[in-house]
C-alpha positions in Angstrom: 63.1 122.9 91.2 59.4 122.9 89.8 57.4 120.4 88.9 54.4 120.6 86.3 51.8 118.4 84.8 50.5 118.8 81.4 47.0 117.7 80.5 46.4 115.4 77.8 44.3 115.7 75.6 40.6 114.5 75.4 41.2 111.7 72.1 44.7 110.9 73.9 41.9 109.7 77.0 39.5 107.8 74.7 42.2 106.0 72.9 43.5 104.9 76.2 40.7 104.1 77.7 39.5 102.1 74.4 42.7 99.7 75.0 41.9 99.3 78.2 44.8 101.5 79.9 42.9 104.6 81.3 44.5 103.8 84.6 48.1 104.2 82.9 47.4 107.8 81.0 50.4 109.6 79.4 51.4 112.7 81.2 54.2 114.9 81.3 56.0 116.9 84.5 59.3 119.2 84.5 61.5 119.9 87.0 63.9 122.6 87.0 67.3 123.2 88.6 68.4 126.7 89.7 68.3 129.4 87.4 71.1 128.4 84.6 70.6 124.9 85.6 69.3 122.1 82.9 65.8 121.4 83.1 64.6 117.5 82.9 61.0 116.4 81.2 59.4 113.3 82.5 56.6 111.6 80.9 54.8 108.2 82.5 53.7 105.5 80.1 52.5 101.7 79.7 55.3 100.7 77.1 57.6 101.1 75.2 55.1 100.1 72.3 53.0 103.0 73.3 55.2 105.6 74.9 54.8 109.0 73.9 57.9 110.5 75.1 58.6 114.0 76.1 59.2 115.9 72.8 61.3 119.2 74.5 63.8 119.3 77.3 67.6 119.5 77.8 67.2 115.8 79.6 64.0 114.0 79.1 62.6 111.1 81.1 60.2 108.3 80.2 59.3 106.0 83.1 57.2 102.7 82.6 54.6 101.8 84.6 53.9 98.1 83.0 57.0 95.5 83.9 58.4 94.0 81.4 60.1 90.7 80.8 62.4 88.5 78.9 60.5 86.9 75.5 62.7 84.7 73.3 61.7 87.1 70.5 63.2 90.6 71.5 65.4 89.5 73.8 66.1 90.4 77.5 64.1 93.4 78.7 66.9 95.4 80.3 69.1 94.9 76.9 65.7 96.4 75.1 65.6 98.8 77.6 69.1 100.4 76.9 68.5 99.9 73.2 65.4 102.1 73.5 67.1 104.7 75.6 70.1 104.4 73.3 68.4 105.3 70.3 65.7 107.8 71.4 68.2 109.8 73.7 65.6 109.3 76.9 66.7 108.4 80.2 64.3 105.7 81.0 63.2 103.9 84.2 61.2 101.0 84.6 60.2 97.8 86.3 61.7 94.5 84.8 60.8 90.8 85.6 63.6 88.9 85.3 65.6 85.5 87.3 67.1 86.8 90.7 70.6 85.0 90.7 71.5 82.7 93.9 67.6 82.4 94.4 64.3 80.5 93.3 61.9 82.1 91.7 62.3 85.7 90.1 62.6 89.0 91.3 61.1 92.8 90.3 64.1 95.0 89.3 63.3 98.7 89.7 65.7 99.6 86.2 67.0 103.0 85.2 69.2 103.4 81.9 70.7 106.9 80.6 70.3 108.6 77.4 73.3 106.1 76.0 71.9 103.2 77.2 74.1 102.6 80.0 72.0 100.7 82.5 72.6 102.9 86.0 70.6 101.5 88.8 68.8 97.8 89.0 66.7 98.0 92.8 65.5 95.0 93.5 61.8 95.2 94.9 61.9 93.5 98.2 58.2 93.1 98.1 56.9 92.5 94.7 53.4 93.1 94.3 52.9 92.6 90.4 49.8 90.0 90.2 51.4 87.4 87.8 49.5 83.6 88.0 51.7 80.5 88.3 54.9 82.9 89.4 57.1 82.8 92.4 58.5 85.9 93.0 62.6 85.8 95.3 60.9 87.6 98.5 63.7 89.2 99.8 65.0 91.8 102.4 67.2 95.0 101.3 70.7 93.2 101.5 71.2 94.7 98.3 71.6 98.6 98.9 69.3 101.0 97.2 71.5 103.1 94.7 70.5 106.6 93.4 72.4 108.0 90.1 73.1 111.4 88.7 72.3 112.8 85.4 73.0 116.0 84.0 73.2 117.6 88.2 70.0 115.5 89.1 70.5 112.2 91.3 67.5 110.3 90.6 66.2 107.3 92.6 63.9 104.2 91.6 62.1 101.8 93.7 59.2 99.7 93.5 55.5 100.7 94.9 55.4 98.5 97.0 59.0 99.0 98.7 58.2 103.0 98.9 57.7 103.2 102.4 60.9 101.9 103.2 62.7 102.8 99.8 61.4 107.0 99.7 63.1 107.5 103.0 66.0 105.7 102.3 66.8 107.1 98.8 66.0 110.5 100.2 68.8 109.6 102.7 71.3 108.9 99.4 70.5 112.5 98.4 68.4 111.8 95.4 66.0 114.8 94.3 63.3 113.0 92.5 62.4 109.3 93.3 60.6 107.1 90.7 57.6 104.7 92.0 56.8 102.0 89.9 56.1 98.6 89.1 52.6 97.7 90.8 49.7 98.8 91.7 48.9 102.7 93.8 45.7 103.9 94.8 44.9 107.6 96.0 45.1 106.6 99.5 48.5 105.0 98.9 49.5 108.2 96.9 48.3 110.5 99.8 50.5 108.5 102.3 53.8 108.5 99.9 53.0 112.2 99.5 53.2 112.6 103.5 56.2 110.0 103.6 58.2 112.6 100.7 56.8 115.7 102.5 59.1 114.6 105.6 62.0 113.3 104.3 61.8 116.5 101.4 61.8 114.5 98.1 60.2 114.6 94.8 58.3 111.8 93.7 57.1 110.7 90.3 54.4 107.8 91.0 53.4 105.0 87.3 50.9 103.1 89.0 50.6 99.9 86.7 46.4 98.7 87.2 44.3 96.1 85.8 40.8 97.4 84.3 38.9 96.4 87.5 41.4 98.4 89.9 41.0 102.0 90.7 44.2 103.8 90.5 46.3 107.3 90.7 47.9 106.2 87.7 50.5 109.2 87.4 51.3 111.3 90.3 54.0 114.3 91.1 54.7 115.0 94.3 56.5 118.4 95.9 58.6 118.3 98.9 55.6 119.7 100.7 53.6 116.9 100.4 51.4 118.6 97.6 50.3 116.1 94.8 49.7 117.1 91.2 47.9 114.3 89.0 47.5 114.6 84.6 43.9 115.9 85.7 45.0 119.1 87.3 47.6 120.6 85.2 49.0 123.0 88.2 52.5 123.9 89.0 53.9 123.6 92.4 57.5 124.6 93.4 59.8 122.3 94.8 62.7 123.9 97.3 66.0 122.4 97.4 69.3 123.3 99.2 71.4 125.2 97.3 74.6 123.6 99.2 76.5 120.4 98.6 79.9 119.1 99.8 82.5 119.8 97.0 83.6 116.1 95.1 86.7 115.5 93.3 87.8 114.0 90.1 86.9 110.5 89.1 84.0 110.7 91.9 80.3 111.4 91.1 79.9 115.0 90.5 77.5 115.5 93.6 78.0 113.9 97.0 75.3 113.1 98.0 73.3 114.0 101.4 69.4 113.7 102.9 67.4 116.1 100.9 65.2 116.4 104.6 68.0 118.3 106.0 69.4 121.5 105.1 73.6 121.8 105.2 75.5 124.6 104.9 79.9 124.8 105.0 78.9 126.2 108.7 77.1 123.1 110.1 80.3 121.0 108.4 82.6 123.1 110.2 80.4 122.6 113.7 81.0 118.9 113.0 84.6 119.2 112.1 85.2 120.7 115.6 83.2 117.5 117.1 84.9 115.4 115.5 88.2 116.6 117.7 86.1 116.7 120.8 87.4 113.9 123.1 84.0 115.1 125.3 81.8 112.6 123.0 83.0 110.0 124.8 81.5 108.6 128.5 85.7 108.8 129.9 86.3 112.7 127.5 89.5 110.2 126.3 88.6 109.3 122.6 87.4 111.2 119.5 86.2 110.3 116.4 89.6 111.4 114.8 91.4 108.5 118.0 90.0 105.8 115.4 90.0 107.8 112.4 92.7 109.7 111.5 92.9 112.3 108.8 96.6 111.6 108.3 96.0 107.9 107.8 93.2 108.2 105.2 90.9 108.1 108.4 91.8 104.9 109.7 94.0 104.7 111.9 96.7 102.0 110.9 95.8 99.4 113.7 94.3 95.9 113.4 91.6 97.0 115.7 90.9 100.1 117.9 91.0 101.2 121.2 88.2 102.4 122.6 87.6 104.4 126.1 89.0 102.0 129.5 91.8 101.0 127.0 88.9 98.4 125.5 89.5 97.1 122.1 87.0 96.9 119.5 86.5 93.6 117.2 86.5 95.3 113.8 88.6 97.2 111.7 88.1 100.7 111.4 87.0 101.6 108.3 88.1 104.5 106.8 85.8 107.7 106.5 87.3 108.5 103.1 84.3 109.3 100.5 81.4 107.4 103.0 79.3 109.9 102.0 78.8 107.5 99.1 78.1 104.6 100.9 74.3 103.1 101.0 75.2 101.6 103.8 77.3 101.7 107.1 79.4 99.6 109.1 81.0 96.4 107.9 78.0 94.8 108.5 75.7 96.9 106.1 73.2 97.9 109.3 73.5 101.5 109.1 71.1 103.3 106.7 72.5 106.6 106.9 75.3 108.4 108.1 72.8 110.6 110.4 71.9 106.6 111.8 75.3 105.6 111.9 77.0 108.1 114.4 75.1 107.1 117.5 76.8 103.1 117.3 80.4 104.6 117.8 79.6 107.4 120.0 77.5 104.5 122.1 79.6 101.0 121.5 80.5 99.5 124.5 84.2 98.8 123.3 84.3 102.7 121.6 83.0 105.7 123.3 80.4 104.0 125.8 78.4 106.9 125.6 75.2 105.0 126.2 72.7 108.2 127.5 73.1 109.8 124.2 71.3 113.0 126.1 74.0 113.3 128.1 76.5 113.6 125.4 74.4 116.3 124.3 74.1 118.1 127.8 78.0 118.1 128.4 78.6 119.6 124.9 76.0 122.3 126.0 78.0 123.3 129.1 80.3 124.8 126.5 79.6 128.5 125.5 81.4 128.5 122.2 79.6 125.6 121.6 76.1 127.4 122.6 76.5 129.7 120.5 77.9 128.0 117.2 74.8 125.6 117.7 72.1 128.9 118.7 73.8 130.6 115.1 72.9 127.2 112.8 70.0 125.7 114.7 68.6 128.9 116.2 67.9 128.9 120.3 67.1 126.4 122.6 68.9 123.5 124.2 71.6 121.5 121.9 69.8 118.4 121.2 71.6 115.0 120.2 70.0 114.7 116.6 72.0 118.4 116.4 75.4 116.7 116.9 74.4 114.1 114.3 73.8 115.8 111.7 76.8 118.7 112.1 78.9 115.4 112.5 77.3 113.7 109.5 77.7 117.2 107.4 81.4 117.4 108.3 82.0 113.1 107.3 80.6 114.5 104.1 83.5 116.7 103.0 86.0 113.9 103.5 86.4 112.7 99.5 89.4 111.4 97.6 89.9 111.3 93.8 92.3 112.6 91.3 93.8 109.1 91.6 96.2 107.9 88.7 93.7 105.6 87.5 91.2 108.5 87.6 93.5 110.6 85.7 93.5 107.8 83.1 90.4 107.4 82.6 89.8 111.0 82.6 92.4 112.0 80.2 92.9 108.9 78.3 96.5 108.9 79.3 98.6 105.4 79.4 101.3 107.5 80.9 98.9 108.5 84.1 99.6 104.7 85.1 102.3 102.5 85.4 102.6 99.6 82.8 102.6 97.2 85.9 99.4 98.5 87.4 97.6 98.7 83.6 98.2 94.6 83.5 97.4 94.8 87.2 93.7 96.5 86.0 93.5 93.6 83.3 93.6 90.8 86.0 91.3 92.8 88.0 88.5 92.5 85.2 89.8 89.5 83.4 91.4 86.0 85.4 92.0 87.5 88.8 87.8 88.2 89.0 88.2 90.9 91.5 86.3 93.2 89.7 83.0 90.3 90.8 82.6 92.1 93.9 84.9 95.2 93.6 82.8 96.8 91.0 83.4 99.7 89.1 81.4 101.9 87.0 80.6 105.7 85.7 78.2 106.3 88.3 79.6 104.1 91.7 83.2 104.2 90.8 83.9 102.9 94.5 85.6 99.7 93.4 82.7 98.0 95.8 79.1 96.1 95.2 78.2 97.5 99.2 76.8 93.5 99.8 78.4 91.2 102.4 80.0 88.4 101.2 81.6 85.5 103.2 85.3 85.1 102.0 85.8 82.1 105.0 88.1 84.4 107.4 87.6 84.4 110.8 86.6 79.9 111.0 87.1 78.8 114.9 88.2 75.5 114.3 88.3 74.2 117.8 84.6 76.1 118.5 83.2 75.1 115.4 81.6 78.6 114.6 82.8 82.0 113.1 84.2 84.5 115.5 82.3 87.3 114.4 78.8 86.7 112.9 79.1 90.0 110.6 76.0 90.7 108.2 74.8 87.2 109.6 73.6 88.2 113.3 70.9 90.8 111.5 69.9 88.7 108.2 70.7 85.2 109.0 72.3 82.1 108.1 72.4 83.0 104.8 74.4 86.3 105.3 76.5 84.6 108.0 80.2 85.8 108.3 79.4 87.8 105.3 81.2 91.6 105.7 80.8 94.6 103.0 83.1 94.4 100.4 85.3 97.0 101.2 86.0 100.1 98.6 89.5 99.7 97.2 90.0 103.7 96.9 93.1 105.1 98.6 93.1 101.1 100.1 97.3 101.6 100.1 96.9 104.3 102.9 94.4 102.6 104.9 95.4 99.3 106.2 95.8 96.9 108.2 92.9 94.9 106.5 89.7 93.0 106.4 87.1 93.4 108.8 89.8 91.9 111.5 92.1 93.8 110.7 94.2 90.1 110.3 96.1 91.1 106.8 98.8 93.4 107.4 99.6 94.1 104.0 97.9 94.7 100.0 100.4 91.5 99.4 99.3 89.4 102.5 95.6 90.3 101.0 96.8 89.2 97.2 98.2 86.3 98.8 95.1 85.6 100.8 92.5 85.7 97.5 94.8 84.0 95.7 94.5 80.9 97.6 90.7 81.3 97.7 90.1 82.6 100.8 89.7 81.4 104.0 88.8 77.9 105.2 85.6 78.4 107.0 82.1 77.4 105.8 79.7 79.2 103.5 82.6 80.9 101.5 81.2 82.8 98.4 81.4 80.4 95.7 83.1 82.9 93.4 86.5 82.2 95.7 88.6 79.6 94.5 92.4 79.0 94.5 93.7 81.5 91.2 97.4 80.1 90.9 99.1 83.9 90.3 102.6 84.3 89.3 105.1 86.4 91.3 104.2 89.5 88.0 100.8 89.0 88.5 100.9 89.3 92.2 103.2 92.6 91.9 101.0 94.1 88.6 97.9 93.6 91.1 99.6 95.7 93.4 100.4 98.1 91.1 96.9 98.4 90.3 95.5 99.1 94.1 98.1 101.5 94.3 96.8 103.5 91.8 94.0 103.4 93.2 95.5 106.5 95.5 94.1 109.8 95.5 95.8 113.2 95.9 93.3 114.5 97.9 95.0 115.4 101.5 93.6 116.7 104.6 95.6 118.5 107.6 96.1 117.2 111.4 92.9 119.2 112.0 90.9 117.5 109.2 90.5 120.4 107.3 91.1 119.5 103.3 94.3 121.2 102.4 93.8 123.9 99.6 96.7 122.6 97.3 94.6 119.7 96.9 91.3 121.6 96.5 92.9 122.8 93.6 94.1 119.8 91.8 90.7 118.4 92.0 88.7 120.8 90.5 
């Protein structure tokens, strides 16, 4: 990939220095794919009003560096947003002002719609810095996941400025190539830092720094993988590497999966973390595996209300199936994993799993092997095998494990009523319609997961007699707020992969119809979308229907290896 900046010219500077809006100068950068691959134009301005938008390019980019908001005379920004996009073919990005349901105040969504105005990705800024007077901006944590989206084989990320030390890293983590800044303020200091923040975790930025007449600003800034930063005043090129390998996706699933654009992969370091994932020796007792709790002939789950870890322990939680989690912004049902890479070390070391608390040590008894030496020596080159190692051949390996071709994908794919039963078609009409699963179980184009990734109390799990929830969930790491509150689960392949809920408590996709059509559970601080829905027997079965075609064909042997029948339906 390269990136470029193009200079504008010297009466392009005057005029915008004239209005006031030096700090926010139109300038242009490209970045381009492998040879063959499309190549994507991105140019920063104020607004829409006085965008001057990239005039070549097979995808062109305009991000915004002024937010907008809602006026009662165009309308809501994002709908103007997507009717700009719409119309001028641009992808555009850009930061919106706009209420911040279930809170006070308003919030800073980071916005990015496609060339047909399909609105991708809304971030909301945690930490809003745009000076407005007399408004209260929802200060909030990241409980809401960052998402990245792909376009014509790029997956682009946006945050906020003042999110993008904790957003670049993150989003870098979700595999996007090119991150978009926006939405406040950046001086050159602040630019030099986010260049040395996208140097490590290898990412692209584009910075729109959005500055009153009195502040002194790096108003447009491109930044390589190596840290290197091109501004409109330098008109260099720099070249941007990128791995050339992804995991392979299916039908109906993104056409990337995504993966931390800091470290390199390869189908060898998946392989090296297909073999750990067998490896009983990962565990403090050398009695459980990853595949003990997760296994590849139960969708990797493992069919049990709750596991059983090494000393016969049992775990509290469900185990959640490793089916497409390469997807997944965040780990664990209580959302506190950022990263695959960050999420292997809480099984490996849980108490009630694989107690293998001197994570060290784990790495020092795999290196007593020699076949493991060497596999490690040929990928990582010599030296001692180091824990971070086993991550990331483990996290490489988790990355392979994706499930499409479903009937529903098929019929959306196809446009074939026959690719689904007329029972699960009025199933998929509740979903959206009177049922309201689809509130929480979203679905669209670009995270077609059947999942919003937040925690959300649905009142399971009330002690009565203690007067307290039995397992805190999302609530013992973000408060009362998120108390009892567990990720909506992803409802691909959920026929294969029960018992559910984070308890494992529901045996069955009926007991779990029955369950939500009563409204949930009794306890305290239920989401207030819950409420008693009054299904007929039909409606009950046609829901079924539904989640059962929700089941993909792809399969994977004993061994976890993804059969090759299946590799061939999906393509």
């Amino acid at each position: 990939m390269h990136i470029g900046v193009r200079r504008m010219s010297a009466t392009g500077r005057a005029l915008f220095a004239g209005l006031g809006l030096l700090a926010a100068v139109h300038s242009e950068a490209v970045a381009e794919h492998e040879a063959g691959k499309p190549v994507l134009w991105a140019s920063v301005s104020p607004t829409i009003e006085t965008a001057l938008p990239p005039a070549r390019g097979d995808l062109r980019l305009l991000l915004l560096s002024a937010p907008l908001t809602e006026d009662q005379a165009s309308g809501p920004a994002t709908e103007r947003l997507a009717e700009f996009a719409g119309k001028t073919g641009l992808i555009v990005g850009a930061p919106v002002i706009e209420p911040m349901a279930g809170h006070d105040g308003i919030c800073l969504s980071l916005t990015l719609v496609a060339p047909n105005g399909t609105v991708l990705i809304r971030n909301h800024a945690a930490t809003p810095v745009v000076p407005i007077t007399g408004v209260a901006f929802a200060h909030r944590e990241f409980s809401a996941p960052l998402t990245t989206a792909v376009i014509g084989g790029f997956r682009l990320g946006i945050a906020a400025i003042g999110d993008a030390d904790v957003a670049i890293p993150r989003l870098s983590d979700l595999g996007a190539d090119l991150v978009l800044l926006t939405g406040g303020p950046v001086n050159r200091t602040q630019a030099a830092r986010f260049a040395a923040t996208a140097q490590v975790n290898r990412v692209s930025l584009l910075i729109a720094g959005h500055c009153t007449g009195t502040f002194s600003c790096a108003a447009f800034t491109a930044v390589d993988t190596n840290g290197k930063v091109d501004r409109a005043s330098t008109g260099r090129h720099v070249f941007i590497r990128r791995s050339r390998w992804t995991p392979r996706s299916a039908r109906g699933l993104p056409e990337s999966v995504p993966r931390p654009m800091r470290l390199s992969g390869s189908p060898q370091l998946a392989e090296l973390g297909r073999v750990l994932f067998f490896d009983k020796r990962l565990s403090r007792t050398r009695s459980v595996s990853c595949a003990s709790c997760h296994d590849p002939m139960l969708g990797f789950a493992d069919g049990r209300p709750q596991s059983s870890g090494v000393l016969g322990r049992s775990t509290s939680r469900n185990a959640i199936s490793l089916l497409n989690v390469a997807f997944r912004p965040t780990l664990r049902w209580d959302n506190y994993a950022s990263s695959l890479e960050n999420f292997i070390k809480y099984p490996l070391s849980g108490h009630d799993e694989m107690a293998s608390h001197d994570l060290d040590g784990v790495a020092a008894r795999i290196g007593r092997s020699r076949r493991y030496r060497a596999q490690f020596a040929s990928i990582f080159g010599p030296g001692n095998i180091r824990f971070d190692q086993i991550e990331r051949a483990l996290a490489a390996y988790m990355r392979t494990l994706v499930s499409g071709n479903s009937p529903f994908d098929r019929a959306m794919a196809e446009d074939r009523r026959d690719a689904m039963t007329d029972a699960a078609w009025r199933g998929l009409a509740l979903f959206r319609g009177r049922a309201g699963c689809a509130s929480c179980h979203t679905y669209s184009e670009q995270s077609p997961f059947f999942t919003d990734f937040q925690a959300h109390n649905t009142g399971l799990g009330w002690d009565v007699a203690a007067s307290q929830y039995r397992d805190a969930g999302a609530g013992a790491i973000g408060g009362h707020a998120l108390m009892a509150g567990f990720r909506t689960p992803t409802l691909r392949d959920v026929a294969r992969t029960g018992p559910y809920m984070h308890d494992g408590s529901i045996a069955t996709l009926r007991g779990v119809v029955d369950y939500f059509d009563r409204g949930g559970g009794d306890g305290p601080g239920r989401d207030p979308r819950l409420h008693a829905l009054h299904l007929s027997e039909r409606d009950k079965q046609d829901l079924e229907a539904f989640l059962i075609a929700l089941t993909g064909t792809t399969r994977f042997d004993r061994a976890g290896r993804r059969t090759e029948r299946h590799l061939a339906e999906n393509r």
